[in-house]
N, C-alpha and C positions, 0 to 999 in steps of 0.2 A: 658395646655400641653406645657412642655420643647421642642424646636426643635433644635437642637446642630450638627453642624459640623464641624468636623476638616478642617482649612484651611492653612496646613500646606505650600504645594506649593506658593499660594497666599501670604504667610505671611513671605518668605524669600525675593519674590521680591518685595515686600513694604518698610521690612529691608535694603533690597540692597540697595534701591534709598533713604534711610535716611529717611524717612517718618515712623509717630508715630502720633496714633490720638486713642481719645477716644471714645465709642460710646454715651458718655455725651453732645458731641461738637456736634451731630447729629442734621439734622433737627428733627422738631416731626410733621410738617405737613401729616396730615392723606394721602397722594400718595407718595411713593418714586419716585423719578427721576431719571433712572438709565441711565450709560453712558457706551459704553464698554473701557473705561481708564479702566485698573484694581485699580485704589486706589477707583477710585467712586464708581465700581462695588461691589469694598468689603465694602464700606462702605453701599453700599446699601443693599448686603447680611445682614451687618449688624444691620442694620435697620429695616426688616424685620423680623429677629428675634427677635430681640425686640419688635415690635408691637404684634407678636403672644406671644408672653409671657406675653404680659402684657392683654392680654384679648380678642383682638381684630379679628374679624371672620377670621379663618385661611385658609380658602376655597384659596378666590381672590389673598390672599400674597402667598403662597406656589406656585399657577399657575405662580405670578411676579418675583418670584425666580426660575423659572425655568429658562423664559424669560431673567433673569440678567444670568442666567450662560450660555444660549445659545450664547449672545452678549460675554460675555468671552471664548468661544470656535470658536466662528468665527474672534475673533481677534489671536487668538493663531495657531500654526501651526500644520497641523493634528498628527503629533505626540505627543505633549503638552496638544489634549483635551480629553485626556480619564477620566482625575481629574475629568473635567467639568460634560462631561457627565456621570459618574457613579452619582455625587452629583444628576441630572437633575432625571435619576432614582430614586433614594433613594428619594426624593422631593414627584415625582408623584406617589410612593407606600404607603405614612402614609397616616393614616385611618382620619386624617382632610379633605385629599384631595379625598382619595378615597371612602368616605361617602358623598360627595357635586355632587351638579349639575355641576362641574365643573369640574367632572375626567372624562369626555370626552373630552373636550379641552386637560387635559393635554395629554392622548393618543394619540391626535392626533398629539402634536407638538412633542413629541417621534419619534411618526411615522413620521410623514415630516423632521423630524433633519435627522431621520433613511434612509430615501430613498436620502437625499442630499449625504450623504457619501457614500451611496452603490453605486449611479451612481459616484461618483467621482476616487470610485476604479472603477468600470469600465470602466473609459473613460481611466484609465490607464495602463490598462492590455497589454500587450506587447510593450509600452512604457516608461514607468516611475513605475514598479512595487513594487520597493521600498516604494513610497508614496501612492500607491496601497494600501499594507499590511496595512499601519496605518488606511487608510479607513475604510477598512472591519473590521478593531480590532474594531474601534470608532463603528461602524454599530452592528456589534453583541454585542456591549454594551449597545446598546439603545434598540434591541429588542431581546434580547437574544436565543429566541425561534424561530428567523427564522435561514434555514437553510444554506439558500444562502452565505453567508460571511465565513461560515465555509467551504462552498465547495471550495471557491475564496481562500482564505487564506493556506489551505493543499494545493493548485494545484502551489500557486506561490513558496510557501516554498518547494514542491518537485524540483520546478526547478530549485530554488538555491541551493539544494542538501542540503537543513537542513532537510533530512526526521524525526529523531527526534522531531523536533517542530512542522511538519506537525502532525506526530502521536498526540503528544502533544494537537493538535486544537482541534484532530477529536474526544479525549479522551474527553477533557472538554465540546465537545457538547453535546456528549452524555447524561452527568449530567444535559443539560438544555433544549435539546428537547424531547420530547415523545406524541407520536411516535419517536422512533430514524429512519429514514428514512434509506433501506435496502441499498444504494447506496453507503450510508457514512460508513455502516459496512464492505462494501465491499474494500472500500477504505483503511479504516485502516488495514483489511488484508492484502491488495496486498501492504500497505506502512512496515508491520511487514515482508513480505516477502522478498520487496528491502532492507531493512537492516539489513538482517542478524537473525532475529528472529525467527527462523524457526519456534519450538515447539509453542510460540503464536501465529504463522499465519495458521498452522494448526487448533490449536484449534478454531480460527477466524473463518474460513472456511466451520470449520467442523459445525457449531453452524448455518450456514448461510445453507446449504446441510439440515439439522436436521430441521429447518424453512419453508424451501421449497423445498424437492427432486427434482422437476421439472423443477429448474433452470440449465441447460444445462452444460453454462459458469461456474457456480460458482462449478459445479462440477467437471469441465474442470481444473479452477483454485485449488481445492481440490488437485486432482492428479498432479500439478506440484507440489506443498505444500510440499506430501507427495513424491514425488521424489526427491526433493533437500535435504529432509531431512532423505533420505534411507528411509523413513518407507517402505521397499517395497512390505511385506505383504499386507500391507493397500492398497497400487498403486493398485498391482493384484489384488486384491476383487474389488475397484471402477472399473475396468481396462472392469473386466470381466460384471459388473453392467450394465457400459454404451452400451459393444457391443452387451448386450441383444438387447436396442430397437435401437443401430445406427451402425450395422455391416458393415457397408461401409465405416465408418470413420477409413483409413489408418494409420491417426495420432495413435488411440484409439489402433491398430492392432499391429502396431510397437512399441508402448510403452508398451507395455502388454507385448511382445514378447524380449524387454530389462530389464524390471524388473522381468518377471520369470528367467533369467539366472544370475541378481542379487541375487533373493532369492534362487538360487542354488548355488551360490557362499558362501554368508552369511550360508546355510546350512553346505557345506561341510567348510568352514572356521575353523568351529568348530569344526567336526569332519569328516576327510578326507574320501576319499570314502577308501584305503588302510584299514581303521578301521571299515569297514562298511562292512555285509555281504551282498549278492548277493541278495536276496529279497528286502533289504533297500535301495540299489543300484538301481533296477528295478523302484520302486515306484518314486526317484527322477528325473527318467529322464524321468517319464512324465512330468515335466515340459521344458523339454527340446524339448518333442515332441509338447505339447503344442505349445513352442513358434515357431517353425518349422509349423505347421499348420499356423497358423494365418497368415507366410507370404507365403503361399504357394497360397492363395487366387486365383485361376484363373482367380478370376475378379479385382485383383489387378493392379491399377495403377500405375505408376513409380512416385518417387517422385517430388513434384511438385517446389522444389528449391534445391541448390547447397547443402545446408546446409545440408538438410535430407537426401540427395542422402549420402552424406556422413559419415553420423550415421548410416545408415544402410549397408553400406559398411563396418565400422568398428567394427559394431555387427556380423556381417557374418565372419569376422575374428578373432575376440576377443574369440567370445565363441566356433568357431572352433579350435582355439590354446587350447584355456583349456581345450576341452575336451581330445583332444591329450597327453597333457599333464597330467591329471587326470588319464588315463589308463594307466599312468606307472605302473609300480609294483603291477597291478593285475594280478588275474588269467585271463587264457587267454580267457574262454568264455565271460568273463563279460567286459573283455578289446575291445574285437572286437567289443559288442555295443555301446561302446562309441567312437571308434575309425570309427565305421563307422558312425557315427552322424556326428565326427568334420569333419571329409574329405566332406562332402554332406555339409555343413556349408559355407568349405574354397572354395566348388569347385562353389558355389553360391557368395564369393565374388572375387572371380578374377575374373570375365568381367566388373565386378565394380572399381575393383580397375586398372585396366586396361585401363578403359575409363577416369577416374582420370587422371591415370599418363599420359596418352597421350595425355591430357588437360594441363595436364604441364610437357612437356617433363624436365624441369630445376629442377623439385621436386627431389631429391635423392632420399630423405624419403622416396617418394610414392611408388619408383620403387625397393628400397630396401625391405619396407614390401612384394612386390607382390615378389621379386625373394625367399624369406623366403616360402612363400607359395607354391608356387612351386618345392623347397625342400621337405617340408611338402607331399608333393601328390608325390613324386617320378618323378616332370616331371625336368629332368636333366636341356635337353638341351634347355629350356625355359629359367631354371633360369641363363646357361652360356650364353645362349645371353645377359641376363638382364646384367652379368657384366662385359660383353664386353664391353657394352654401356656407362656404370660407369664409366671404366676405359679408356677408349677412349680419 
């Protein structure tokens, strides 16, 4: 059996340094000697080819050819030895080596090359991650089927903001482990989601939900998915799924409670309620009551940072302007049910947006929406204090 590898890399820096030899000039004593000089080394690659060509048991030389390209990977710097080690691979996979009593030695110097580099990338983890990456490349090259180097690799590569190649790592592990481990699919979702992918990180999601309903999180993460990416039909159904068995979760309440008065928007967007008869009218602002329930909860808690306090402030006023808005130019019975929605909406966020502005008396913004609102509800002399103060 022919054993042939390209040694291209090898064979420019030989050129470079003016060096030219034949494999005639070879020794032919039955042990090669190997050195890690790269001209020795390949001479001894080359030698070793040659003995297996010429008859000679290919077990013990294919083991010493790994050994030569190990010593040529520990002189080279870790970014230089992925040539080595893919060859060291390819070595310890032909069926001379993997038919002998000796393809456990070579597994295991695989495996001992493999764990040198994986600790070396982690001794370099929030120090020198650069030479990190080349680590865990060199590491998942020698054993392709563990996971670890894939995890280490996407997590450095999101911090350097190459989510692309992160995806990239997590894509091509897939192809090499199996089990693909649920942790790494979850990863490539949430890396499809930081960049922009919406419709594949969805899909991701949704495949991970489909695998196991009883993952909490990854349903959690579903319905951010499908909110960044309007699907907000989808949101409402998980929305309404999860408060089945976790009614207490606020988060779960208030987001259900912003995406129904999305999918009333999306609704009438298309065809306005003005175009819409009175019965059709009725039926959509159950979703209106809907999401009016859900925060009406009297065992509801206030929310528990700045952030939310504030989305749900600006939902209490967003969807009480629209609906105000929306009973223009109806008839007047079907006008006063929405009109008395939006008023019950606006009169729920001015204490909110109240406590806001006098968190930041310097906001305009803030004190200008709230004197709007106050307009809105007929409360005059509210909103002339508010622009006294403006104008002061």
């Amino acid at each position: 059996m022919t054993h042939r590898w390209k040694r291209t890399r090898l064979a420019s820096s030989i050129l470079a340094a003016g060096f030219f030899f034949l494999s005639a000039c070879l020794s032919t004593e039955p042990t090669t000697r190997h050195s890690p000089d790269p001209l020795s080394s390949e001479r001894a690659l080359e030698e070793i080819d040659r003995k297996i060509d010429s008859g000679q048991d290919p077990g013990p030389l294919l083991l010493e050819r790994m050994e030569v390209l190990k010593d040529l990977a520990d002189e080279s710097s870790p970014d230089g030895r992925s040539v080595y080690y893919e060859e060291m691979v390819q070595t310890a996979a032909t069926p001379d080596l993997r038919q002998s009593e000796l393809a456990d030695q070579a597994d295991d110097r695989l495996r001992s090359t493999y764990e040198d580099e994986f600790q070396s990338g982690e001794s370099g983890l929030g120090v020198a991650e650069s030479s990190s990456l080349h680590h865990f490349r060199n590491a998942s090259i020698l054993q392709p089927e563990e996971s670890d180097p894939y995890r280490h690799l996407s997590s450095i590569l999101y911090r350097q903001d190459r989510i692309p190649d992160a995806i990239s790592i997590l894509e091509s592990a897939k192809r090499r482990i199996d089990p693909y481990p649920p942790d790494m699919s979850e990863r490539i979702a949430y890396l499809y989601l930081e960049s922009g992918q919406l419709d594949e990180a969805v899909t991701r999601y949704q495949s991970l939900v489909d695998e196991d309903s009883g993952r909490i999180d990854v349903r959690h993460a579903l319905v951010n998915a499908f909110i960044l990416n309007e699907q907000h039909s989808d949101a409402v159904q998980e929305l309404r799924e999860l408060l089945e068995t976790h009614p207490e979760n606020n988060w779960y309440r208030q987001s259900l409670a912003v995406e129904l008065f999305f999918l009333l928007q999306d609704h009438w967007g298309s065809t306005p309620p003005t175009e819409r008869n009175e019965n059709e009218i009725r039926t959509d602002l159950k979703w209106v009551d809907e999401a009016i329930e859900q925060l009406a909860d009297p065992d509801e808690s206030p929310p528990a940072d700045t952030e939310s306090a504030y989305v749900l402030a600006q939902f209490y006023r967003n969807s009480g302007l629209y609906l105000l808005e929306q009973a223009e130019g109806l008839p007047n019975r079907i006008a006063t049910e929405l009109v008395s929605r939006g008023e019950y909406l606006l009169k729920e966020a001015i204490p909110r947006w109240k406590e806001m502005a006098d968190q930041n008396p310097e906001n305009r913004e803030l004190w200008s929406h709230l004197q709007v609102m106050y307009l809105k509800l007929g409360l005059d002399e509210q909103a002339r204090q508010i622009d006294e103060q403006l104008n002061s």
